[in-house]
C-alpha positions, 0 to 999 in steps of 0.5 A, spaced: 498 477 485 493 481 489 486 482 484 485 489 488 491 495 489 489 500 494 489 506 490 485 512 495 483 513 502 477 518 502 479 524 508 473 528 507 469 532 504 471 538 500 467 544 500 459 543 500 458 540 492 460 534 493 468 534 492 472 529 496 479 530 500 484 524 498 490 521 501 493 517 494 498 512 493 499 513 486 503 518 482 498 518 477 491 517 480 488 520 474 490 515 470 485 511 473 478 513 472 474 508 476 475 507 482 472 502 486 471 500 493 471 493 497 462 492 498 462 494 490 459 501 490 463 504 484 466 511 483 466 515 477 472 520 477 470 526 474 475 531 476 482 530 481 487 535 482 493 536 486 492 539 493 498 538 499 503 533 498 500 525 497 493 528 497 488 531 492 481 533 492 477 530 487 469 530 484 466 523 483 460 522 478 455 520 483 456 525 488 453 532 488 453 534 495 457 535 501 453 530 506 454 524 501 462 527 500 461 527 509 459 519 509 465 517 505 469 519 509 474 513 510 472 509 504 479 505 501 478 505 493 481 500 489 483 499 482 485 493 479 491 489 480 492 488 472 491 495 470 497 498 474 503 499 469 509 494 470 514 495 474 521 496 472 527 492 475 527 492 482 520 495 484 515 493 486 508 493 488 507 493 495 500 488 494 505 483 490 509 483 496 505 481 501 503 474 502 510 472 499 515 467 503 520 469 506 526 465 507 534 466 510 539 466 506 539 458 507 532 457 504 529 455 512 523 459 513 522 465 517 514 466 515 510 470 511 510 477 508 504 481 512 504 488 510 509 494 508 509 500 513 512 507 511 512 511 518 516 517 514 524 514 514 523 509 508 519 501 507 519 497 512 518 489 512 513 486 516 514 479 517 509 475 520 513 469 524 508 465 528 501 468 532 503 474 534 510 474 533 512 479 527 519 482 525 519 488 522 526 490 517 527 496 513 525 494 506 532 495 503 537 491 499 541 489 505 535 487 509 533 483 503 537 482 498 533 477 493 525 478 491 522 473 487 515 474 484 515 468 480 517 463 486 512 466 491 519 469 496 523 472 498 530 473 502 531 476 509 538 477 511 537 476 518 542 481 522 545 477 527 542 477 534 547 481 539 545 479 545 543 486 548 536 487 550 537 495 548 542 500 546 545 505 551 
């Protein structure tokens, strides 16, 4: 399982006393009081209120002034891995998917797993087949009928080659 989830990418600065605009990846991110980032700076969460939908403006400890606000704009925040709230049966974490094997219905590999993208029509699947050669699939029962934590895979239900180069 992955050490850091991405909980937050800083958008901006909010209004001249230090208050940042957030693009959040979690339902609750108040739940998580210490955000941190990849060079170690850690964030201390003072208030956090909902703004447009997936965003939210908050206030961090240690910042008290726009042009601080301004120079993290960009800036990814984590949270630990392990203090997240379990999932519950068939849901998952993208960062515990990602890495995982993935492996057809015969158990042949196919590659590894190296991202989960959501481009507004619901999870995709990247898998990462060889160097510069990925297969990208709806992240959904059909497409990928068995995910396995525990044995580090999952299954890819391959859709069968049609011979067409495009769709008329």
């Amino acid at each position: 399982m992955a050490g850091d989830v991405l909980l937050a990418v800083v958008l901006g600065a909010h209004g001249v006393k230090g208050d940042v605009r957030l693009k959040v990846f979690s339902e609750t991110p108040a739940r998580y009081p210490l955000l941190h980032a990849r060079d170690g700076r850690v964030f201390h969460l003072a208030k956090l209120k909902p703004a447009k939908s997936g965003e939210a403006v908050a206030s961090f400890a240690d910042v008290v002034d726009r042009a601080t606000a301004d120079g993290l704009k960009g800036l990814e925040l984590y949270v630990p891995r392990a203090e997240l709230p379990a999932t519950d049966r068939n849901e998952f974490y993208h960062a515990d998917l990602i890495g995982l094997a993935a492996e057809d219905e015969a158990g042949r590999a196919i590659g590894k797993v190296r991202a989960i993208h959501n481009f507004g029509a619901g999870d995709v699947i990247e898998i990462e087949r060889g160097r510069d050669d990925t297969l990208m699939l709806p992240f959904a029962r059909d497409f990928v009928p068995v995910v396995d934590l525990a044995g580090n895979r999952l299954v890819i239900a391959v859709p069968e080659d049609t011979g067409e180069d495009h769709i008329e």
